[in-house]
Structures are given as C-alpha cells and as structure tokens.
C-alpha positions as CSV (number, residue, x, y, z in Angstrom):
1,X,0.0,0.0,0.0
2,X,1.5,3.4,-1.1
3,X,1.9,5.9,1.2
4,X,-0.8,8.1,-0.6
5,X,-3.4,5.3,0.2
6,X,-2.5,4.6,3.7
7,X,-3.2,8.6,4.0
8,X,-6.4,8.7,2.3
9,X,-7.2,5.5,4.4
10,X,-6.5,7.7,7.8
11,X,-8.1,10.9,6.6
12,X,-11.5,8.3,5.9
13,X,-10.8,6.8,9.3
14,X,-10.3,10.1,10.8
15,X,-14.1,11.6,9.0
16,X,-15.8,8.6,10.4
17,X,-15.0,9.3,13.6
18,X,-15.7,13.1,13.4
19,X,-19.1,11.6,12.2
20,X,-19.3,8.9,15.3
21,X,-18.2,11.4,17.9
22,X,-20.7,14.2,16.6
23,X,-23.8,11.6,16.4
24,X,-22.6,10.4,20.1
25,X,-22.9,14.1,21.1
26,X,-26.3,14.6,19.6
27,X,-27.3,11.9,21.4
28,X,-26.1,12.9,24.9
29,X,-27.8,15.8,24.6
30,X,-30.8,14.3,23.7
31,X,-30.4,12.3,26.7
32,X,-29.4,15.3,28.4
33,X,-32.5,17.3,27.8
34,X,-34.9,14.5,28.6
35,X,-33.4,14.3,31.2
36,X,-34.3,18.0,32.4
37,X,-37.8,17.5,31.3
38,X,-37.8,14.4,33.6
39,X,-37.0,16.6,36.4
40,X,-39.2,19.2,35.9
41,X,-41.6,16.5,36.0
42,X,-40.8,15.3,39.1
43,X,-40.3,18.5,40.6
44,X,-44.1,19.5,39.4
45,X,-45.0,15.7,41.2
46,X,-43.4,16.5,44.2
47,X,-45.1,20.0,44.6
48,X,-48.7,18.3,43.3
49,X,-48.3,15.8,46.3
50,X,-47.7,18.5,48.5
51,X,-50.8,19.8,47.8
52,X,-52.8,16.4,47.8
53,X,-51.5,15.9,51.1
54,X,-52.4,19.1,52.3
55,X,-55.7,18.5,51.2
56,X,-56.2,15.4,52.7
57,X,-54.7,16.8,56.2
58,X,-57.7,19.2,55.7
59,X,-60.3,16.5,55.1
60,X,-59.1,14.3,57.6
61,X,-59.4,17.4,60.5
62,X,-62.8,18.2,58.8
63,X,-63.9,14.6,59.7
64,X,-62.5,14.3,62.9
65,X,-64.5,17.5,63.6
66,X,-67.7,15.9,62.0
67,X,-67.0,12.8,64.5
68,X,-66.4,14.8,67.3
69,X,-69.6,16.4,66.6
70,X,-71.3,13.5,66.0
71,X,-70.5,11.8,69.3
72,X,-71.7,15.2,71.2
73,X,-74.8,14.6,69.4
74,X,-75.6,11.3,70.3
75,X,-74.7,11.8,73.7
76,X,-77.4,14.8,73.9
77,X,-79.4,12.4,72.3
78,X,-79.1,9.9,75.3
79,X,-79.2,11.8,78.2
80,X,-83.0,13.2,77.0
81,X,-83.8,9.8,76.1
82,X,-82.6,9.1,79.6
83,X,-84.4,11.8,80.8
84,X,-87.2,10.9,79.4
85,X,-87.7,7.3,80.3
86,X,-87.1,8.7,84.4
C-alpha cells in the first residue's frame, strides 16, 4: 500500500469518527434534555403531592370535627332519652 493510500485511508478513518463522535454528542444531549424534562416533571409531582397531602390533612381534621360532633350529638341524644324514660 502506497503511502498516498494509507493517508487517504487515515483521513477516511479520521471523518468517520468526526461523524461517530458528533452523532454520540447529539445523542447525549438528547439524553441530556430528557433528562431535564424528567426533572421538571418530578419536581411539578413532588409540589402536586404536596398539595394532595395538604388537602387530605384538611379533610381528615374536617372529619374528625364531624366525628367529634357527631358523638356530642348522640350523647345529647341519650341523656334526653334518659331523661325521658325517668
């Protein structure tokens, strides 16, 4: 092999690598930016269950009231009945 082929043989080498190297990069930085987007997403998650649980913490007090109430009720409820049947 002549030493004109063995350097177009390394200048072919050396544009397919350009070419694998630059396609390697595109696709780190597609990685790269789903990446981000997957973050966002599970920063927007976090802050949504934040606010389910805050919710929930509110409904849960809300029932507890509703029980307490209830029980205040039926004791009322008892002590006339009692009342009633002396």
């Amino acid at each position: 092999m002549s030493n004109e082929e063995r350097m177009s043989r390394m200048e072919n080498q050396i544009i397919e690598l350009s070419l694998a190297v630059s396609s390697l990069i595109t696709t780190s930085n597609r990685y790269q930016d789903n990446f981000l987007v997957l973050v966002n997403e599970i920063r927007d998650m976090k802050v949504e269950i934040r606010d389910l649980r805050a919710d929930f913490l509110e409904m849960q007090s809300e029932v507890r009231g509703l029980q307490t109430e209830n029980r205040r009720i039926l004791e009322e409820m008892e002590r006339r009945r009692d009342e009633g049947n002396s």
